[in-house]
N, C-alpha and C positions, 0 to 999 in steps of 0.2 A: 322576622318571618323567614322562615326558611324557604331555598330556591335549590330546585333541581337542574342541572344543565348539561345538556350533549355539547361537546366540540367538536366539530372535521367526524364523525361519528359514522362507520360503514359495518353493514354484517352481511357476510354471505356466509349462508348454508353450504354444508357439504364442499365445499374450500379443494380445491386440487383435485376433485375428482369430476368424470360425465353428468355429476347431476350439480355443477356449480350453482346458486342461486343469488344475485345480487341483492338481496332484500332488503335494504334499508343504504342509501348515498347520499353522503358526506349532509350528515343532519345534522344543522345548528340549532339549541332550542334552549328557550329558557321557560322553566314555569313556576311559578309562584304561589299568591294567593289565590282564592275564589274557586270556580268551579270550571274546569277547562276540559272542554268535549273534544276528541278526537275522532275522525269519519273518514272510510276510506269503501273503498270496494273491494272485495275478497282480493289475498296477497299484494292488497298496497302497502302492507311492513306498519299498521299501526299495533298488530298484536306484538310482532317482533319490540318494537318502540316500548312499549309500557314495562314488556319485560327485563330492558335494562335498565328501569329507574330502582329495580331495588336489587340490583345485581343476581337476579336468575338468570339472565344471559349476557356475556360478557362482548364488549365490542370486538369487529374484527380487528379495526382500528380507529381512532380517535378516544375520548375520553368521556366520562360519564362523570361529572361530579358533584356531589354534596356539598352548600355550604363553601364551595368555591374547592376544594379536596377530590382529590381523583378515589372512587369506592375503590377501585383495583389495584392503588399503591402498597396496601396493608390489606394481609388477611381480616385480620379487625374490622376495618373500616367496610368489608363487603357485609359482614355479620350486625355491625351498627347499622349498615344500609338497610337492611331485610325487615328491621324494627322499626327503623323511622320511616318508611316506605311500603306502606303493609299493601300488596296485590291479593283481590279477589278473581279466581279466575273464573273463566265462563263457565258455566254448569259448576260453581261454586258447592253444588249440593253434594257433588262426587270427591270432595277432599276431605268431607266428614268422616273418620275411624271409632272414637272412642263409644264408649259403653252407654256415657250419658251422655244428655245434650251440655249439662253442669262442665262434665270435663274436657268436652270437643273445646268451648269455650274458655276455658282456663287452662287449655294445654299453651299458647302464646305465653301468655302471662307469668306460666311458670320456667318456660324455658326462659327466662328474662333476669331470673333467680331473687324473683319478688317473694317476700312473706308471705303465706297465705294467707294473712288477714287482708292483703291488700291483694291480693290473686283474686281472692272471694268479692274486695270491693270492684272488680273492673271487673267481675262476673254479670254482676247485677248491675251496673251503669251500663252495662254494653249491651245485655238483652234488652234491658229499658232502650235503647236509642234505635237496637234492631228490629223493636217489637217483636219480644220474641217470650212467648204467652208462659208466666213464673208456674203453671200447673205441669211442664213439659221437660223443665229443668234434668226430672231426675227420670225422664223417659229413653227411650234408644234414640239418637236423632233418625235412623230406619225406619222407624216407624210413622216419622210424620211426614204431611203432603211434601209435594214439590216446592211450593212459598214455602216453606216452616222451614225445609232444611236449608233453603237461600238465607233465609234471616240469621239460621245458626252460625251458617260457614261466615257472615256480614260481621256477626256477633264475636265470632272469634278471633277476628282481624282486626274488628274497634281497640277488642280488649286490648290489645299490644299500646293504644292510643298512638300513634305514629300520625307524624305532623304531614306523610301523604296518604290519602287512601286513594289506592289506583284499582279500577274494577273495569274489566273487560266483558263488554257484554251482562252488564249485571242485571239486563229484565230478559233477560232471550228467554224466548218458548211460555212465557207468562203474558194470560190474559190479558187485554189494556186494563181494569181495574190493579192488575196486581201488577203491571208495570207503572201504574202513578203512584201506588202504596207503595211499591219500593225505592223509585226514585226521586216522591217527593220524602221519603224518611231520608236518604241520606244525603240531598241539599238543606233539610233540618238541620240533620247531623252536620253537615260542614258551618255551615251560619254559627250552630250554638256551637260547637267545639275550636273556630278557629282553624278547623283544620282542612287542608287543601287537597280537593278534591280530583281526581282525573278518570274523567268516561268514555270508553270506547264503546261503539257504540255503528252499528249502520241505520239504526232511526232518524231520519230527520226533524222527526217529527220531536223525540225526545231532546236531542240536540237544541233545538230551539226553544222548548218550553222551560230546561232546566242547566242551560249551560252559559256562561258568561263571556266565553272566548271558546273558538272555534277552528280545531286546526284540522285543515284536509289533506290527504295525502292521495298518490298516485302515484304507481312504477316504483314506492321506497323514497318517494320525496315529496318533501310536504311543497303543497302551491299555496294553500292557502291558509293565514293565522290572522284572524279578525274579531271583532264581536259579531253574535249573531246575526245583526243589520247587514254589516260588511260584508259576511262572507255567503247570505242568502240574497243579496244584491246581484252576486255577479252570477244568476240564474242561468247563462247560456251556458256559462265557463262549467260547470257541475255537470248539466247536461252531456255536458261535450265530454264528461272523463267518466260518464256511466254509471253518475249518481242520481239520486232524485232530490225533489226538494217538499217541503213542507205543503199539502196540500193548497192553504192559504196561500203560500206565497204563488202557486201556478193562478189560482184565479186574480191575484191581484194584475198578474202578465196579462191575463185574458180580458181583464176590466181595462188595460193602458192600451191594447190593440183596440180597444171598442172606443177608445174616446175619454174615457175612465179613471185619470191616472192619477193613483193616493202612493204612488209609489213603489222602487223596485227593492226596498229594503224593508218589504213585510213579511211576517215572519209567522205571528200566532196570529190566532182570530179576535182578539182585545187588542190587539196592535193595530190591526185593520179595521175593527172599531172604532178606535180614537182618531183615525185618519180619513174614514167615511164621515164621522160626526164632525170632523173641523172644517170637509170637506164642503157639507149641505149646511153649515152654520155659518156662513160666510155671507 
């Protein structure tokens, strides 16, 4: 399994000048398999964070590395980052150029200097995983909704198959329906691919429903890296840096003040089922 990892890791904007920004201090991090949600509140440094795991932005100092490999020892090694590490960025829709939807998705693939029989095969396993409707293939990606060209820009990122897919903000400005169509397809996608996932994300709602591990961040440093249990437990602590929490878990606080208490580590509304029902079956 491959593992990404920050050392002693600092980035400040605008370096020597009046608009210095300390944005991200001395970040230790390792991530792995599964699906790991990252949460912060505007400029806590989780956008800055994602973007050095495939060398789009390079540390001020400490190390970023691959596989145990600093990305930024070898030009190389920044260029094999980019592929094994494939970033969706927010408004993903706005990185679509090509003519067709076929070749937005196949532009990845081909810069990889893959055969096109196998360009074409990771054409079509990656629309399939992005849902991304075979009658639109040879359409403008312009021309389709807002979801459609999310799923393209998703589509095109799969196609690289890269053993991380990091996506920033990947439901913002979409309905709840088409934020559970999108982010229950790409916990699909990680499950059946093996491949490891990371969401940024200020939903807590999503956070919860589809992440396995959960890191929070404030002022550029993470406080907290948990499972969802853990890190919706410590309900005051979130409050207190200007997050929210999962609806659920505010009425379960509201149930423990009443007399009530199934616990401070609930998270969904089936979780707080199961702890209501063990609760009155006692």
């Amino acid at each position: 399994m491959a593992e990404i990892k920050l050392c002693d890791v600092n980035y400040i904007y605008n370096k020597g000048t009046p608009y210095e920004a300390h944005a991200l201090k001395n970040i230790n991090l390792t991530i792995g398999e599964g699906i790991t949600g990252i949460i912060g509140h505007t400029g806590s440094g989780k956008s800055t964070m994602v973007q050095l795991f495939n060398g789009l932005a390079k540390p001020s100092s400490g190390s970023v590395l691959l596989d145990g490999r600093d990305i930024w020892e070898k030009s190389e090694r920044v260029r094999e980052a980019r592929f094994r590490a494939g970033l969706v960025m927010q408004y993903p829709e706005y990185q679509l150029f090509a003519n067709t939807v076929y070749e937005d998705i196949a532009f990845g693939p081909r810069n990889m200097g893959l055969s096109e029989d196998e360009v074409n095969k990771r054409v079509i396993d990656a629309a399939r995983f992005a849902k991304v409707p075979e009658g639109v293939m040879n359409r403008s990606p312009f021309d389709l909704s807002g979801g459609q060209k999310r799923r393209v820009a998703l589509a095109g990122v799969i196609a690289m198959r890269p053993e991380f897919l990091i996506l920033d903000e990947p439901a913002a400005g979409l309905d709840p329906g088409g934020r559970r169509s999108i982010l229950g397809g790409i916990k699909e996608f990680g499950k059946a691919s093996g491949t490891s996932v990371i969401v940024v994300s200020h939903s807590m709602e999503d956070m919860a429903s589809y992440c396995d591990r959960i890191i929070v961040m404030a002022s550029g440093k993470i406080i907290m890296d948990g499972t969802p249990a853990q890190v919706f437990s410590r309900y005051n602590e979130l409050i207190g840096v200007g997050l929210d929490v999962p609806q659920i878990t505010r009425v379960a606080s509201a149930l423990a003040e009443h007399g009530l208490d199934i616990g401070r580590d609930v998270y969904t509304v089936g979780y707080a089922a199961g702890k209501l029902s063990e609760l009155f079956d006692k």
